[in-house]
matplotlib code that plots the C-alpha trace (Angstrom):
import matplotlib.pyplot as plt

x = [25.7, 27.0, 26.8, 23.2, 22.1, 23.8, 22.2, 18.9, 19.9, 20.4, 17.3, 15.4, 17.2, 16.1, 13.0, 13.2, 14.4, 11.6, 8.7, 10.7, 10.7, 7.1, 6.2, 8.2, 6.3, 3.4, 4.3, 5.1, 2.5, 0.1, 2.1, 1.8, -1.8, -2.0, 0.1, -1.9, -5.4, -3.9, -3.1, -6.4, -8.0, -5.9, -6.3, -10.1, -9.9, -7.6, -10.2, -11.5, -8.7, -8.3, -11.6, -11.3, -9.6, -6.3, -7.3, -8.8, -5.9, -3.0, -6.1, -5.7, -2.1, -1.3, -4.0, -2.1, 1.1, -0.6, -1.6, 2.0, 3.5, 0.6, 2.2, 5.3, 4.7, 2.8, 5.8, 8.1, 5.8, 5.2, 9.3, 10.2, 8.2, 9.5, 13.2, 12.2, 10.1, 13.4, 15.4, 13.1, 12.4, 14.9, 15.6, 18.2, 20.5, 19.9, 17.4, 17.1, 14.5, 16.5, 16.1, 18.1, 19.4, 19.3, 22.1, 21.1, 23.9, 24.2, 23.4, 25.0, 27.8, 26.1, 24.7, 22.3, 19.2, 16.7, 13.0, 11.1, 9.8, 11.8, 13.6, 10.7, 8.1, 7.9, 8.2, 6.5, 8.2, 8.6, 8.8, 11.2, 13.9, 16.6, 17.6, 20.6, 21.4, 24.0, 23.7, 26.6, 25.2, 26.9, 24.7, 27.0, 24.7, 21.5, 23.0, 24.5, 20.9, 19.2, 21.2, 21.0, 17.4, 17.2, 19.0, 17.2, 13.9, 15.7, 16.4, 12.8, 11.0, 13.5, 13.6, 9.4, 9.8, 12.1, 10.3, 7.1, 8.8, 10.3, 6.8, 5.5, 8.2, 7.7, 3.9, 5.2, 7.4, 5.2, 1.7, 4.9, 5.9, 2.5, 1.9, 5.0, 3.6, 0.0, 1.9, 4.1, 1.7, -0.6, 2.6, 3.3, -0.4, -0.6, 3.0, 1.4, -1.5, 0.7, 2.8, -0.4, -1.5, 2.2, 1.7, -1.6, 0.2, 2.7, 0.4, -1.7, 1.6, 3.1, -0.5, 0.0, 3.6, 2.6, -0.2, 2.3, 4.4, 2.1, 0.9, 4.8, 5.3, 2.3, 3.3, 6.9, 5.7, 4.3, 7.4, 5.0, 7.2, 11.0, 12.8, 14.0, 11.1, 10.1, 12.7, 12.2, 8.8, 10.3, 12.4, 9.5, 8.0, 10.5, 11.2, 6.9, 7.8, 10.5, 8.8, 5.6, 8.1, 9.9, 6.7, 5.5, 8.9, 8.4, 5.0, 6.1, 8.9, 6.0, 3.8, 7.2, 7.9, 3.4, 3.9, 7.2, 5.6, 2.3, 4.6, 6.7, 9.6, 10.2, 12.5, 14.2, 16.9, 18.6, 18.5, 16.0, 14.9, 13.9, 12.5, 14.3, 11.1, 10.4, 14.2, 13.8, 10.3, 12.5, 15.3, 12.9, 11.2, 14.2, 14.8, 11.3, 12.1, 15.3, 14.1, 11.0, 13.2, 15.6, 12.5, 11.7, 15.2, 14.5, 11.3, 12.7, 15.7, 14.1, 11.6, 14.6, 16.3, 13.1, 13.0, 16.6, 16.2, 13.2, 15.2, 18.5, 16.4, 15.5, 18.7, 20.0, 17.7, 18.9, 22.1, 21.2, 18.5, 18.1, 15.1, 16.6, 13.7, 12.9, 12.9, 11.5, 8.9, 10.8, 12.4, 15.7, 18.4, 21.4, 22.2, 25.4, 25.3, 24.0, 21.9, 24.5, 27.4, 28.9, 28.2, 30.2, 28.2, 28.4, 28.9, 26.9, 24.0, 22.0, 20.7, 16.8, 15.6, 13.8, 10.8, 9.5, 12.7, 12.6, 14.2, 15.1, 18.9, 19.5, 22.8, 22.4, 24.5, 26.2, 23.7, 20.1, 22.3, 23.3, 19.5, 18.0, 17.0, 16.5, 12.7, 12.0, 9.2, 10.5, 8.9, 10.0, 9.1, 10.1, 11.5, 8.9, 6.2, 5.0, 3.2, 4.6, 5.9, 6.2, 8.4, 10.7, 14.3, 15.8, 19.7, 22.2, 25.5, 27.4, 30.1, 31.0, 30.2, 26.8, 25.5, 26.7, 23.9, 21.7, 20.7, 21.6, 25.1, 25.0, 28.8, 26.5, 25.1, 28.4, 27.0, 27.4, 29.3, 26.8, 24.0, 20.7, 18.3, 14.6, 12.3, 9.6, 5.1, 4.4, 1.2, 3.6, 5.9, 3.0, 2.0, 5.2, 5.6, 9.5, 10.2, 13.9, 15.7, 13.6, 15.5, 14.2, 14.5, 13.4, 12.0, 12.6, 10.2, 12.9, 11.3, 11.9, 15.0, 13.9, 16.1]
y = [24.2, 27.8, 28.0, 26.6, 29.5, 31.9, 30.9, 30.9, 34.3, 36.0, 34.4, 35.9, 39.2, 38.8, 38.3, 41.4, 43.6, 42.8, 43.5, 47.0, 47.5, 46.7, 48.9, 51.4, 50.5, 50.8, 54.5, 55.7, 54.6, 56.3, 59.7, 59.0, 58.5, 61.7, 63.5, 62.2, 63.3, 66.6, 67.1, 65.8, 68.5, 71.4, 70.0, 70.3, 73.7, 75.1, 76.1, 78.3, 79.7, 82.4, 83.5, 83.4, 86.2, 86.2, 85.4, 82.3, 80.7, 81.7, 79.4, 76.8, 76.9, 77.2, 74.1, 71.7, 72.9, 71.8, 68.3, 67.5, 68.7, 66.2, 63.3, 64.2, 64.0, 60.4, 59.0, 60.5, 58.9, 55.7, 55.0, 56.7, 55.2, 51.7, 52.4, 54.6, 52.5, 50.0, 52.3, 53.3, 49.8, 47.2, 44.8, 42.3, 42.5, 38.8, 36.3, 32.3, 30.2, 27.2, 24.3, 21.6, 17.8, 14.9, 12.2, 8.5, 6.0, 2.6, 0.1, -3.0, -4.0, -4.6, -4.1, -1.1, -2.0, 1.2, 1.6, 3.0, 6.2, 7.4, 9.9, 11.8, 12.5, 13.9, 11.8, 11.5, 10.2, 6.5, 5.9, 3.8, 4.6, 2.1, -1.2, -2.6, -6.5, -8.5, -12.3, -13.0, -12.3, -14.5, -17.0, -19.3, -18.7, -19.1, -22.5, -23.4, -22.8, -24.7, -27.8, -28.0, -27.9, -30.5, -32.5, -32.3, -32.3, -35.9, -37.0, -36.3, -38.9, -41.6, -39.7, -40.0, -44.0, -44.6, -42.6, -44.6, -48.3, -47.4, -45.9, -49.4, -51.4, -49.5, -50.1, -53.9, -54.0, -51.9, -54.9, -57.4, -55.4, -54.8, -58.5, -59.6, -56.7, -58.9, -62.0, -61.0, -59.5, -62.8, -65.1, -62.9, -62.8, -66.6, -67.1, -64.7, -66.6, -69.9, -68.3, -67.3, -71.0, -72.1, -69.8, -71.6, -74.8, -73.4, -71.6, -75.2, -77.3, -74.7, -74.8, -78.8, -78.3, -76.0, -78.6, -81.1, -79.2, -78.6, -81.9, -83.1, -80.5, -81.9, -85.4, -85.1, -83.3, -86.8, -88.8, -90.4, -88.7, -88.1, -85.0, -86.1, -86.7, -83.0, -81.4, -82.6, -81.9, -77.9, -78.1, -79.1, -76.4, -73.5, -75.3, -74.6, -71.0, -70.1, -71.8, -69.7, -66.6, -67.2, -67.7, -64.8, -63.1, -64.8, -63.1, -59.5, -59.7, -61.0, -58.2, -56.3, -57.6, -57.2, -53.7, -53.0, -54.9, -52.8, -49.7, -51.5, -52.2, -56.4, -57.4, -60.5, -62.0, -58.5, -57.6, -55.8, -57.9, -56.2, -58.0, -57.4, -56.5, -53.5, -53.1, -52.7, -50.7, -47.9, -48.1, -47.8, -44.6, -43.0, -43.8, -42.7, -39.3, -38.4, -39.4, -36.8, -34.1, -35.0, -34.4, -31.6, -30.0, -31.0, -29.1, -26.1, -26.0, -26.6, -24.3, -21.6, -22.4, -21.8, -18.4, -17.5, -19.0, -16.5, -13.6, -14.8, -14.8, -11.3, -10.5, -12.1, -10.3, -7.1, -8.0, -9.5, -6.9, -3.3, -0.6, 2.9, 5.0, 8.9, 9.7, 13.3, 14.5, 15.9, 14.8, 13.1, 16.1, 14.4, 10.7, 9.7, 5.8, 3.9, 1.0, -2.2, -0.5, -2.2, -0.4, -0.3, 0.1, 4.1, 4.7, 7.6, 7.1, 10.0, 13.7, 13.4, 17.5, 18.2, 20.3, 20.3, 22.6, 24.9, 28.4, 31.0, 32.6, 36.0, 38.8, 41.7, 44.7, 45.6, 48.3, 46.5, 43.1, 45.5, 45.9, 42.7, 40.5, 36.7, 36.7, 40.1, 39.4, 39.5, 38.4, 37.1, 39.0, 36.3, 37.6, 36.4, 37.9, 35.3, 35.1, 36.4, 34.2, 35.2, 34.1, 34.9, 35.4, 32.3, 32.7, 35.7, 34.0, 37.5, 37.2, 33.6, 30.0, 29.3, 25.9, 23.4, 20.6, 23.3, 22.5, 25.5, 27.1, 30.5, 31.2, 31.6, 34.6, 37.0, 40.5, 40.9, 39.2, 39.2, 36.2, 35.6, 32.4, 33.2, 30.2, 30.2, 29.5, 25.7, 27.2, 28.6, 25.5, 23.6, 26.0, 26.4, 22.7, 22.6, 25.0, 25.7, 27.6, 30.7, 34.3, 37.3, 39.5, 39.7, 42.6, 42.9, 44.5, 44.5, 45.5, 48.7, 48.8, 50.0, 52.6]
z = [-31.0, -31.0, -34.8, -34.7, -32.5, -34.2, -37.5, -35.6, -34.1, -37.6, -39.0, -36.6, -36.9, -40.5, -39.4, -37.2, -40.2, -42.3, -40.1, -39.5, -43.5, -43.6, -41.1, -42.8, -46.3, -44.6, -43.2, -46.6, -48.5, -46.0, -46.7, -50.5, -50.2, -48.5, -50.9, -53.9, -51.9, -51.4, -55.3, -56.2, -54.0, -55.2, -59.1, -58.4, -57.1, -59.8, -62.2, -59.3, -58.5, -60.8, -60.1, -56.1, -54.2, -52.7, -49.2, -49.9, -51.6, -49.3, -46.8, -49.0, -49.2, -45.0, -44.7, -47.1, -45.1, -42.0, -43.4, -44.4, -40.7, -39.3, -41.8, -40.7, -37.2, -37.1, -39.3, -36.2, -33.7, -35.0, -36.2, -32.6, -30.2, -30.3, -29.8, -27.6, -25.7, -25.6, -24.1, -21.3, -21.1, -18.1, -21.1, -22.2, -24.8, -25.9, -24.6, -25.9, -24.7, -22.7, -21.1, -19.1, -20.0, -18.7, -19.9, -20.0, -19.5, -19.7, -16.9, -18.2, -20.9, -24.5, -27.3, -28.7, -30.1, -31.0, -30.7, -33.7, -33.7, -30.2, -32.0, -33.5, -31.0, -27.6, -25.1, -21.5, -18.5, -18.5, -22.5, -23.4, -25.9, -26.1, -25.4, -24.1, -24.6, -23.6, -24.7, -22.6, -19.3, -16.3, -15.6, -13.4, -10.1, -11.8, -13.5, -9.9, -8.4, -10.6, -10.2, -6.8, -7.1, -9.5, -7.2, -4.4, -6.5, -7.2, -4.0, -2.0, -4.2, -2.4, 1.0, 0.7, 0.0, 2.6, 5.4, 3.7, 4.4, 7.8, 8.9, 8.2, 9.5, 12.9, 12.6, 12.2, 15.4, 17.5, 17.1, 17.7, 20.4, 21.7, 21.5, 23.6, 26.4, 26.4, 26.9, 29.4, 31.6, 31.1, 32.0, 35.0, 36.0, 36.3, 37.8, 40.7, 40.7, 41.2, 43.8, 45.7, 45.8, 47.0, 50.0, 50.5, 50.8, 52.7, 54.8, 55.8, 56.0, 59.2, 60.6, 60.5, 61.4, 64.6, 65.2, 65.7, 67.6, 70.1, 70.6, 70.9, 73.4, 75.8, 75.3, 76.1, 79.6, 80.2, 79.1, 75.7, 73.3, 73.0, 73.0, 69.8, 68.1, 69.4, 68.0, 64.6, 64.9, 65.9, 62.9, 60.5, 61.3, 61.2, 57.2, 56.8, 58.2, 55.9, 52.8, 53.5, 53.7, 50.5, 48.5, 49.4, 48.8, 45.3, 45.4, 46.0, 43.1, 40.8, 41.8, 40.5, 37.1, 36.2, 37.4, 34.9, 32.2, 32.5, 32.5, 29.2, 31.4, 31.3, 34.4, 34.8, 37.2, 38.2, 34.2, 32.4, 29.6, 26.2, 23.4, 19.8, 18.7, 21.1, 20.6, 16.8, 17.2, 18.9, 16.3, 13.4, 15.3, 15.7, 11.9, 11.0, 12.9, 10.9, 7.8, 8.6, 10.0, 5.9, 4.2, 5.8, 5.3, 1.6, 1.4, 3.0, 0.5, -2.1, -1.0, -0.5, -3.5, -5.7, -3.8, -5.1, -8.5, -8.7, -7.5, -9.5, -12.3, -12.3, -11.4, -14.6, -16.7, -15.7, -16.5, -19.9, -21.0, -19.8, -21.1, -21.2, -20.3, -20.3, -16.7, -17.3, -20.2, -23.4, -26.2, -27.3, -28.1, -28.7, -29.8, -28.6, -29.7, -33.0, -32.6, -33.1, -31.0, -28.5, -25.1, -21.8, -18.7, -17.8, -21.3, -22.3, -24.7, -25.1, -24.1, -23.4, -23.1, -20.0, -20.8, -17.7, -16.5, -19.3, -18.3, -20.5, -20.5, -21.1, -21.1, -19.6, -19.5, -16.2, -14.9, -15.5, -14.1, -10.8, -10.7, -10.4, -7.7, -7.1, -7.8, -9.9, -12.8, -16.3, -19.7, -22.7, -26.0, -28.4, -32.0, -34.1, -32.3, -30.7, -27.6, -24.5, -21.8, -18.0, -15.6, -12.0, -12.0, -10.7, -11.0, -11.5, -12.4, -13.5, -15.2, -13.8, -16.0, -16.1, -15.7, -18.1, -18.5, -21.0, -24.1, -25.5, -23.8, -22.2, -23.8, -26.9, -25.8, -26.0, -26.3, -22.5, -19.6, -17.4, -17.7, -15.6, -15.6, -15.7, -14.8, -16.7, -15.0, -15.8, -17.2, -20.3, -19.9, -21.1, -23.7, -25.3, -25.6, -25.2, -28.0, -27.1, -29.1, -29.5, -29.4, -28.3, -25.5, -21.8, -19.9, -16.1, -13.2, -10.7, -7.3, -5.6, -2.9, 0.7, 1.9]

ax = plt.figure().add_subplot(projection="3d")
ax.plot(x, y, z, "-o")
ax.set_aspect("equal")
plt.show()
């Protein structure tokens, strides 16, 4: 890279040298186009001479003196005043144009592949320049994903059927279940019914029995009937008492079992009596609930797993394919791979130029550097008289080591220690449309010092 600048720095030099030497050309033919004026005049005024008087020659001799001092003097002025103007001038010794690099590396382990025409042009942020593949990616989550959901994908057709059949077995027991209810309550309703008539008998047979009982009474007071024949007669109807009681005992535990049967509850003696068909309706709901709540579990898995397969996915591309893209505006300064080499991730690839931080470096001798402030104005006079570019003064390293991600290294600039960074108007950023490279010289307007 040093070499490089140094053979730009002489060719400009050359470059330098020869506008000097045509400027000098230039001088001198003036003066000989003076010179041969001035013989011309006197060769026209010789014939006249000899016939003119004294006075008026020695005036034509002190005017074509005067004319030659005049030559003399604008050859002094014009050779003078630029070195003259450079010394007065708060100037570098050397000046490059500059800018900073950015190095690309790469993301994942593989292999180069090139895109056309990257090398060539200038690039905006975002192009992409290379491409890093790797056929042999791990894919053993993506590939573990996948199965799963196939499997479950598998499975939900069967875990649909089943909840399909134990829906309608349920449906089955529940009419059968519903049917056994009806015919319960009916059964119950008529056994009330039946106990309500035995009361009636019972009811009419202790009337008869108290009837008799009575009448027993009035005739044993007269001696007509025995005390034995009473008492029976007593004992009759304390039997029509108690049956009359128990039916309607009977009664109030039928009332019982319609009420429980109404509520789904079927009572017998002391035992609550289920059907197998009420019993089987609630086993196949309870089945028809945990095969919903396994679909369900399904669904959500597989919907989870297509979630990850989706992200795995993209996750496996950019481990099997990478775009390396420009992430500034500029162009490619330095290759560091071949398309076909085999690429480590971190491995450096390339240098893209930054022309969006161009700067311009300069040396400086140890006086003008001792004048300068963080800020002053300066402006670049490039070598081949090119346009001028302004900028501010944006770092004075000195004598220490400048900045090492430039294009172009300050070291290269070894007329003087002492180096300063000028950054250079985005207007002439875009203008000079990352020309780095370009030598000249910077002048500084360093601002004055308040006592």
């Amino acid at each position: 890279m040093a070499d490089r600048f140094r053979a730009a720095s002489a060719g400009q030099a050359h470059v330098r040298v020869g506008q000097e030497d045509e400027a000098a050309a230039d001088a001198k033919g003036l003066q000989q186009g003076l010179t041969e004026r001035l013989l011309a005049d006197a060769q026209h005024r010789e014939p006249q001479v000899g016939h003119a008087e004294p006075g008026e020659a020695s005036s034509a001799r002190h005017l074509r003196r005067i004319l030659k001092i005049a030559a003399g003097l604008g050859l002094v002025a014009v050779f003078g005043w630029i070195p003259l103007r450079a010394m007065l001038q708060i100037s570098s010794v050397e000046a490059v144009l500059n800018s900073r690099l950015v190095t690309l590396r790469a993301p994942i382990d593989g292999q180069v592949l090139s895109i056309s025409g990257a090398e060539s042009r200038q690039l905006a942020a975002g192009t992409p320049v290379l491409r890093v593949v790797n056929p042999r990616g791990d894919r053993t989550r993506l590939d573990d994903l996948r199965r799963q959901m196939s499997r479950l994908e598998n499975e939900r057709p069967s875990l649909a059927a089943k909840l399909t059949a134990a829906q309608a077995a349920q449906q089955d027991l529940a009419r059968q279940a519903a049917q056994f209810k009806e015919g319960r309550i009916l059964q119950l309703e008529a056994r009330i019914a039946e106990i309500q008539t035995s009361i009636e008998a019972a009811a009419a047979r202790r009337e008869e029995a108290n009837s008799a009982v009575e009448r027993a009474s009035s005739l044993a007071r007269s001696g007509s009937v025995s005390t034995v024949e009473l008492a029976r007669l007593t004992r009759e109807l304390a039997v029509a008492q108690q049956t009359e009681l128990g039916a309607r005992k009977r009664l109030d535990a039928a009332k019982v079992e319609l009420a429980a049967a109404q509520n789904g509850s079927f009572l017998g003696d002391s035992y609550n009596d289920r059907p197998s068909s009420v019993q089987r309706e609630e086993e196949m709901r309870q089945r028809v609930a945990d095969l919903k709540a396994d679909l369900m579990h399904a669904d959500a898995e597989i919907s989870w797993l297509a979630n990850e397969i989706t992200v795995e996915q993209i996750h496996y591309i950019g481990r099997a394919e990478a775009e390396i893209k420009a992430p500034v505006a500029g162009r490619i300064w330095e290759m560091m791979t071949s398309p076909g080499e085999d690429v480590r991730a971190g491995q450096p690839l390339l240098k893209v130029l930054d022309c969006s931080g161009s700067v311009i470096t300069a040396d400086v001798t140890e006086s003008v550097y001792n004048r300068l402030q963080l800020g002053d104005h300066a402006t670049f006079e490039p070598a081949d008289g090119g346009a001028r570019i302004e900028g501010r003064v944006a770092n004075l390293t000195g004598a220490a080591g400048a900045p090492a991600n430039l294009a172009i290294n300050p070291d290269a600039l070894n007329k003087e220690p002492y180096r300063v960074t000028v950054a250079i108007s985005p207007a002439d950023i875009a203008a000079e449309d990352c020309v780095v490279g370009r030598t000249g010289r910077v002048v500084f307007a360093p601002r004055e010092t308040p006592k």
